[in-house]
LOLUM-993817 format. One record per residue (C-alpha): y, z, x; residue number from 0. Coordinates in steps of 0.02 Angstrom, whole numbers, plus 50000, padded with zeros to 5 digits. Layout:
N
ATOM;Y;Z;X;NUM
...
This chain:
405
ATOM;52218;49259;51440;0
ATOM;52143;49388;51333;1
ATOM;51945;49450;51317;2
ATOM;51873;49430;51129;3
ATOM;51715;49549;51110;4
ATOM;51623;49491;50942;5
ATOM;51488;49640;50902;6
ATOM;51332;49627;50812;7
ATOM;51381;49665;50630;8
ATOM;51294;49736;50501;9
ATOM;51229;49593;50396;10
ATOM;51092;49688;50312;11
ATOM;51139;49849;50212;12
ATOM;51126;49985;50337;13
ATOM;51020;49904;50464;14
ATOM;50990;49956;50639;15
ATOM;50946;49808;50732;16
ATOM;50920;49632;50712;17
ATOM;50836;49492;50785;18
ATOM;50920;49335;50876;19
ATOM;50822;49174;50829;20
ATOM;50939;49052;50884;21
ATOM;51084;49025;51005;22
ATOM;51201;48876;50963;23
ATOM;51313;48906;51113;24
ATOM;51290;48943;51288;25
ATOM;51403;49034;51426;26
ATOM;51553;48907;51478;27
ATOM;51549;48823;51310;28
ATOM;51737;48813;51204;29
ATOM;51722;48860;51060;30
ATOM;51800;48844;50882;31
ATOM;51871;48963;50756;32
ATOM;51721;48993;50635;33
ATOM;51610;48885;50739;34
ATOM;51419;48968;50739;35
ATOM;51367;49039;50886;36
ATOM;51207;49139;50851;37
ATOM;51089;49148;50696;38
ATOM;51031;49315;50679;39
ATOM;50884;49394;50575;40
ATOM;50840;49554;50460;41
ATOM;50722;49594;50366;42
ATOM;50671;49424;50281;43
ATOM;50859;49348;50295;44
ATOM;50906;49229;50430;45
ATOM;51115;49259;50428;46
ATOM;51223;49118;50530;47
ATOM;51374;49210;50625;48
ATOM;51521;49092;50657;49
ATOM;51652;49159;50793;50
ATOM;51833;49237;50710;51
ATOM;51918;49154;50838;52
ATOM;51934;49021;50960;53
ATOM;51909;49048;51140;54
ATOM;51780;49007;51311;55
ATOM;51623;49089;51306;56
ATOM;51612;49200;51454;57
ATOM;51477;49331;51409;58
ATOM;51303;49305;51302;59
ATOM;51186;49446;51259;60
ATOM;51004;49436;51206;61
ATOM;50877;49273;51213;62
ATOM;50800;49212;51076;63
ATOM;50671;49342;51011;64
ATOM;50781;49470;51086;65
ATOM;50813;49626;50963;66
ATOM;50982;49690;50971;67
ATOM;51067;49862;50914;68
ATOM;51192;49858;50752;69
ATOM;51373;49845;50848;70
ATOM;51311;49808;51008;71
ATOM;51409;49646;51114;72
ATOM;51326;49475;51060;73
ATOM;51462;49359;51145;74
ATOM;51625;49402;51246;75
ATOM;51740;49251;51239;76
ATOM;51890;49216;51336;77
ATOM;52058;49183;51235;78
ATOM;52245;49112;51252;79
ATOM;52302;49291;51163;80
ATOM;52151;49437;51103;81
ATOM;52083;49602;51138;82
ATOM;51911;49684;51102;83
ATOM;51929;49749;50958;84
ATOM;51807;49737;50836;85
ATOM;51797;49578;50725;86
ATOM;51813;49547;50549;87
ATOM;51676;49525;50452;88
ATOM;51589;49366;50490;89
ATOM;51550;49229;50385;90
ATOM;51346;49238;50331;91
ATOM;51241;49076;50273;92
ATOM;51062;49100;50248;93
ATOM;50960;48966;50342;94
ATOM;50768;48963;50371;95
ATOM;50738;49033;50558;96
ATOM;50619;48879;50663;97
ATOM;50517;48942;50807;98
ATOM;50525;48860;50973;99
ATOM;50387;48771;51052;100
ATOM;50384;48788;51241;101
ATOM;50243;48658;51316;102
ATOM;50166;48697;51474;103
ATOM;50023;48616;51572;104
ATOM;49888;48715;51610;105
ATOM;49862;48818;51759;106
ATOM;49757;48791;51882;107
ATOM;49657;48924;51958;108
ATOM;49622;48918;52147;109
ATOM;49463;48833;52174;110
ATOM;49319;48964;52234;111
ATOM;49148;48915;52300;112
ATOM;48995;48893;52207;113
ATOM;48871;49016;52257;114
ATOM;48738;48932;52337;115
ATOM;48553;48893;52278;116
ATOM;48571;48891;52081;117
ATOM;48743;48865;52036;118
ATOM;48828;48984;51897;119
ATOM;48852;48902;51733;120
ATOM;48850;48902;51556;121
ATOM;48716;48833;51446;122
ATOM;48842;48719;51381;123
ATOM;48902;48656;51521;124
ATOM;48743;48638;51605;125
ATOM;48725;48513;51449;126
ATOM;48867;48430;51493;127
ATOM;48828;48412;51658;128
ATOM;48664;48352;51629;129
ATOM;48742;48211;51509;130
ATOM;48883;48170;51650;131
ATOM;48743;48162;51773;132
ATOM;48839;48286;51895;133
ATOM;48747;48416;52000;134
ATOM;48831;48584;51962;135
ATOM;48764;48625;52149;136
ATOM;48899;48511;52244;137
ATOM;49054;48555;52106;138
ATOM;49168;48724;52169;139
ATOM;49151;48845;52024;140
ATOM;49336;48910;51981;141
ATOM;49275;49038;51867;142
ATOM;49212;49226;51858;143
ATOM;49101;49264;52018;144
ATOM;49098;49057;52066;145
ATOM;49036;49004;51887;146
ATOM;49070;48808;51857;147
ATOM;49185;48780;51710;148
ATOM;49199;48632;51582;149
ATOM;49386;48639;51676;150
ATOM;49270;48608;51843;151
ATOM;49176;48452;51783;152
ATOM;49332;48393;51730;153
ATOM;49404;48395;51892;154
ATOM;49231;48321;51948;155
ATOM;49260;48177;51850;156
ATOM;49430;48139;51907;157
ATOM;49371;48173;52088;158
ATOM;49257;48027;52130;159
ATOM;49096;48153;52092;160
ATOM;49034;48053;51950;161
ATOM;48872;47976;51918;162
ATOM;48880;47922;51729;163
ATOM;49045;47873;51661;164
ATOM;49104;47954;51520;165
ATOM;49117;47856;51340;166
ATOM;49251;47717;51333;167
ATOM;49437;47772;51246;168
ATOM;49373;47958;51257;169
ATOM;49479;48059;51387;170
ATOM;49487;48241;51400;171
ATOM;49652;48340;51346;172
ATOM;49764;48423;51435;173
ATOM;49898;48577;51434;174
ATOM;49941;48711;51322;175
ATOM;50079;48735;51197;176
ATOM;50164;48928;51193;177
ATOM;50250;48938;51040;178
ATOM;50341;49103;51044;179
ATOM;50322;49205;50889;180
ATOM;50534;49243;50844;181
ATOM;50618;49284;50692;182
ATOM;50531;49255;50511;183
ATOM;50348;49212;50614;184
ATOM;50357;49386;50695;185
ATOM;50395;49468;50529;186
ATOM;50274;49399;50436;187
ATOM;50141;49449;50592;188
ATOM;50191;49625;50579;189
ATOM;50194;49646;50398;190
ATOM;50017;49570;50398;191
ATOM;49959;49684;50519;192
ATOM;50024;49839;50447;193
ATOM;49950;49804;50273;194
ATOM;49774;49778;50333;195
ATOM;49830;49938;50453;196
ATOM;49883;50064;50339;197
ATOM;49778;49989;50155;198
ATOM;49595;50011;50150;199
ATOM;49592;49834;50048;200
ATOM;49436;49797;49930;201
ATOM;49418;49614;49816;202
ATOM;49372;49589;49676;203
ATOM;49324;49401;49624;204
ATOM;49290;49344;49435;205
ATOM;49246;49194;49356;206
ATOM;49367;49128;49220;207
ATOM;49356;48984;49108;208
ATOM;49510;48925;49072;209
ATOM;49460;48767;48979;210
ATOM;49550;48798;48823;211
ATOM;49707;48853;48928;212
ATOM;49729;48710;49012;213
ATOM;49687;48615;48859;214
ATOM;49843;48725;48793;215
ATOM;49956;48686;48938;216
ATOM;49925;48502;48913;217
ATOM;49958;48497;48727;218
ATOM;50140;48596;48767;219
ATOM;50183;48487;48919;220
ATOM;50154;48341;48813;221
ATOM;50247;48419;48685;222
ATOM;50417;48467;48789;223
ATOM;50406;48341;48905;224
ATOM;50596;48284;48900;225
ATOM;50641;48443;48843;226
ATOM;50582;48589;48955;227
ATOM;50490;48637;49139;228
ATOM;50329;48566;49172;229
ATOM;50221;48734;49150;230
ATOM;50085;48758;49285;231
ATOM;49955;48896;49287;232
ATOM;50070;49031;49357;233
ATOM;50173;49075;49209;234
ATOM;49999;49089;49076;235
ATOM;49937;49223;49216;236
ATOM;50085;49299;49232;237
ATOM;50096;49338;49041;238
ATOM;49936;49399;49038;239
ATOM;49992;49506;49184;240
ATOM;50119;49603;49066;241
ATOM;50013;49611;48935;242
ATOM;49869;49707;49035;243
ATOM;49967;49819;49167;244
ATOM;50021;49932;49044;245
ATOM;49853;50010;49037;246
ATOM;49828;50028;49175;247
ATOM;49996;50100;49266;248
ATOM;49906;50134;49434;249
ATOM;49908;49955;49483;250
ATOM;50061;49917;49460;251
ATOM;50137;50016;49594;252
ATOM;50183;50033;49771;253
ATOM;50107;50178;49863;254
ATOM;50212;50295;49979;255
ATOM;50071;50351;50094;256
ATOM;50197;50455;50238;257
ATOM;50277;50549;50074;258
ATOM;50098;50522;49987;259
ATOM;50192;50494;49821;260
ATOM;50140;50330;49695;261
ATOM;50273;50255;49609;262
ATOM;50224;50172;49430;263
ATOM;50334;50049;49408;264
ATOM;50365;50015;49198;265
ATOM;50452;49858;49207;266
ATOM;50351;49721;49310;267
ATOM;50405;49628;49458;268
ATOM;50298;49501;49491;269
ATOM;50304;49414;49687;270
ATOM;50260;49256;49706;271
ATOM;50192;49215;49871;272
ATOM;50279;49038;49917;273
ATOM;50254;48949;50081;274
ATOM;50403;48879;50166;275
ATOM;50400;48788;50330;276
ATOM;50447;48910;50447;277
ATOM;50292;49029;50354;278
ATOM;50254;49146;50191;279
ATOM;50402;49216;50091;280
ATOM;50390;49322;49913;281
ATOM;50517;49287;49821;282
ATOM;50533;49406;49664;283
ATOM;50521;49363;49480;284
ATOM;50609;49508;49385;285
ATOM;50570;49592;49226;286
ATOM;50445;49471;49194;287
ATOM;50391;49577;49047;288
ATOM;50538;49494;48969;289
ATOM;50505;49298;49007;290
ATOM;50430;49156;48897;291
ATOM;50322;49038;48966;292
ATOM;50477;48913;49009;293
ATOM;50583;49025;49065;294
ATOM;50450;49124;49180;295
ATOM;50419;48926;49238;296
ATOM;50589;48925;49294;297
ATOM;50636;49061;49364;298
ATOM;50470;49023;49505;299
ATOM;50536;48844;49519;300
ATOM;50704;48929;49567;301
ATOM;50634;49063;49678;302
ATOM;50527;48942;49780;303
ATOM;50674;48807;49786;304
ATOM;50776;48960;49871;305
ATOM;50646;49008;49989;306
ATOM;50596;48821;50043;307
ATOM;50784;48779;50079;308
ATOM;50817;48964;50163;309
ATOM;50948;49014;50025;310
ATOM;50867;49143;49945;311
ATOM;50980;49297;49920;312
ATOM;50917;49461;49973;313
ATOM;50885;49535;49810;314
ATOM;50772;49396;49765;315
ATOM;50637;49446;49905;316
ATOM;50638;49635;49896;317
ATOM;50564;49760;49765;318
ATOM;50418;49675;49677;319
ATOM;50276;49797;49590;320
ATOM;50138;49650;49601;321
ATOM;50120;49487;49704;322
ATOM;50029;49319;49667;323
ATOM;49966;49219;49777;324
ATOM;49900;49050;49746;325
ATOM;49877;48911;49868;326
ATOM;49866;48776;49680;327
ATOM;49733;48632;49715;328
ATOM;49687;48688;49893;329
ATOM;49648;48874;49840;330
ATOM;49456;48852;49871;331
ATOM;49308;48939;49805;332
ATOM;49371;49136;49829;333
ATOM;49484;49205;49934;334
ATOM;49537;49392;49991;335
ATOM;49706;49401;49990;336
ATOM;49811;49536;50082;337
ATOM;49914;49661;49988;338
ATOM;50094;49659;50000;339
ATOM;50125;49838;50075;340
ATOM;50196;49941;49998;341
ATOM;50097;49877;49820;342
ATOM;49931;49917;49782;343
ATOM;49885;49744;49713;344
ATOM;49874;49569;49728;345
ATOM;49811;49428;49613;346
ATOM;49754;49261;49692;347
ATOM;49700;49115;49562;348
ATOM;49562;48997;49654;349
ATOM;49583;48813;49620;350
ATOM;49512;48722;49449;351
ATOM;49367;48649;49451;352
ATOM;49251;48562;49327;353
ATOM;49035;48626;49329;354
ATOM;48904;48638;49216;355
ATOM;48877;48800;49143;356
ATOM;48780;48878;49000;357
ATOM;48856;48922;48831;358
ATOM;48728;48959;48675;359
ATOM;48588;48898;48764;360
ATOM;48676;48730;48788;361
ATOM;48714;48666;48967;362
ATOM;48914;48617;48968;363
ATOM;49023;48541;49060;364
ATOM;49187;48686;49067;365
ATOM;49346;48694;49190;366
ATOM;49317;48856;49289;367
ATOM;49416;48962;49416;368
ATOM;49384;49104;49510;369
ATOM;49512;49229;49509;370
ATOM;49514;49343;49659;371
ATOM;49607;49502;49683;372
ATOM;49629;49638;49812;373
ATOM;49660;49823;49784;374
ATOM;49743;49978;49891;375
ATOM;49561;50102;49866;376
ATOM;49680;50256;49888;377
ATOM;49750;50224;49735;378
ATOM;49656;50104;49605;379
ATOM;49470;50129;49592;380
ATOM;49325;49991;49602;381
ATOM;49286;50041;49387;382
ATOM;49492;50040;49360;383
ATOM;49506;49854;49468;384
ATOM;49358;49783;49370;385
ATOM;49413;49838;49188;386
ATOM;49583;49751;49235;387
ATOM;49531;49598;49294;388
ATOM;49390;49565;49134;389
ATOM;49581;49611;49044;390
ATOM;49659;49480;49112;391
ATOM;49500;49377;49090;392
ATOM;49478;49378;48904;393
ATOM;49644;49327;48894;394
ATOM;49677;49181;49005;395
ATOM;49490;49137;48922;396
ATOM;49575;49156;48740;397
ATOM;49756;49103;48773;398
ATOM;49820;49163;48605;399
ATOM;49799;49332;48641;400
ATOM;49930;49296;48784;401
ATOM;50053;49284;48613;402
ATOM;49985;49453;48522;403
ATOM;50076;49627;48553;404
């Protein structure tokens, strides 16, 4: 018998550690020549590692959420003929990374005693008590300094301490669930954080009507319906995107604040913010300076297709100068979206909706949108955001000029 030690490659470019989301084998278990054993995660990719050889699993490193060092042991396994020496590369798949759910009842506190005279309580539970018909002065308090808890009447009401029964079919509920936050969850948690961290974030919100540009999308939808993509709002806003960004540079960027160097990006890479099961992914639309409306359409139908089924390729989520972000039908009134660090702008389109307004005197009935956007302050000023954003206005408000220049 020999000992087979399979390391933790390097399945990201250079990386120093990665993140083990799931285990598919445990200590004990036989195991197959490029059979998975561990799915792994960097960056934004979720890489499957299969084992180079067959052999007993004797040895398992690092639990789920666990990050490990580049080359460190993941699995020792136990073979007919083998040494430790280190394995060939390993065979990758992409898959989307699932958090587990661990469900746990609720603990309960050891019961204290209810100070005597006037009983500790809430306001709101004092209601409820009142309601229940339960006198707080006979229930044990099990919270801070003896104070009764809505977990206390509770137990009163299980306990034989009832004097009004509660409402027929209602019944209170019960336990917690811990959902650890692992793999793409956790990334997309820390990313968050350090934007709003490190990006003193302002919004901007506008008003657009795009009546005559979705009066334009419907006449070429119903003109190339057999023949071509189904266009949506996202490729009209990001052509007006290209057409206003050159003048003003400073937004599209990304923002090196530890070097304190901006970098004006010329061609535009737009990220589309695209929600997946497992949580929010921006996949990449390059050179969209170069892109009809069709083929800007298909490139995000591609993108988000990738994402949704975890097969996106690395290069498709990295290096975008500008990110949309559009949650379609439910986007609501306004949002303030959060900047992709390390860009210095994001765009958020509000959902469609038709209201009255007033053109010439006249009282109209117009399809409107608000269009909200959020800006780094360190690097694009209030005037600079506003001057953009009544740019991209007049355009998506007279679509032809999407076509001029």
């Amino acid at each position: 018998m020999g000992r087979y030690v399979f390391k933790l490659p390097d399945v990201g470019e250079g990386i120093a550690e990665a993140e083990v989301v799931a285990w598919h084998v445990a200590v004990g278990d036989q195991v197959a020549e490029d059979q998975p054993l561990a799915d792994v995660m960097t960056d934004k990719a979720t890489v499957e590692l299969t084992s180079p050889v067959a052999g007993r699993v004797i040895e398992r490193n690092g639990a789920e959420g666990d990050l490990l060092a580049i080359g460190s042991d993941l699995v020792v396994l136990e073979t007919e003929a083998g040494a430790a020496a280190a394995p060939p590369a390993p065979k990758a798949e992409p898959k989307p990374a699932q958090p587990e759910a661990v469900v746990k009842a609720a603990p309960e506190p050891p019961p204290r005693p209810a100070t005597s005279g006037h009983a500790l309580a809430a306001p709101a539970v004092r209601e409820r008590a009142r309601a229940l018909g339960l006198d707080l002065a006979g229930i044990a308090g099990t919270g801070p300094e003896g104070r009764v808890t809505h977990a206390d009447l509770d137990a009163a009401l299980t306990g034989g301490r009832i004097l009004a029964a509660p409402s027929a079919g209602l019944a209170p509920r019960e336990g917690v669930d811990e959902v650890k936050v692992i793999g793409l969850r956790r990334r997309i948690a820390e990313k968050m954080q350090e934007a709003k961290r490190r990006i003193p974030h302002f919004t901007y919100v506008e008003e657009v009507d795009v009546t005559e540009l979705e009066e334009l999308r419907a006449h070429l939808n119903r003109a190339h319906a057999e023949a071509r993509a189904k266009l949506s709002l996202l490729p009209f806003l990001m052509r007006a995107l290209v057409q206003a960004l050159p003048a003003w540079p400073q937004i599209n960027a990304t923002f090196d604040d530890e070097a304190g160097v901006v970098h004006r990006h010329r061609p535009v890479h737009i990220g589309i913010a695209t929600q997946t099961r497992d949580g929010l992914i921006v996949p990449v639309v390059r050179h969209a300076e170069t892109l009809d409306l069709w083929s800007a359409a298909a490139e995000v139908a591609r993108l988000a297709a990738a994402a949704r089924e975890g097969k996106a390729a690395r290069e498709d989520l990295s290096g975008s100068t500008i990110t949309i972000t559009s949650l379609g039908a439910l986007g609501g009134v306004a949002t303030t979206p959060v900047i992709n660090h390390p860009e210095v702008a994001i765009l958020g389109p509000n959902r469609i909706v038709e209201r009255p307004v007033v053109r010439a005197g006249q009282v109209v009935v117009r399809k409107m949108m608000n269009l909200s956007a959020s800006f780094d302050h360190r690097v694009v000023d209030g005037y600079d955001a506003a001057e953009f954003i009544q740019a991209v206005k007049a355009m998506l408000e007279h679509p032809a000029t999407l076509f001029v220049g």
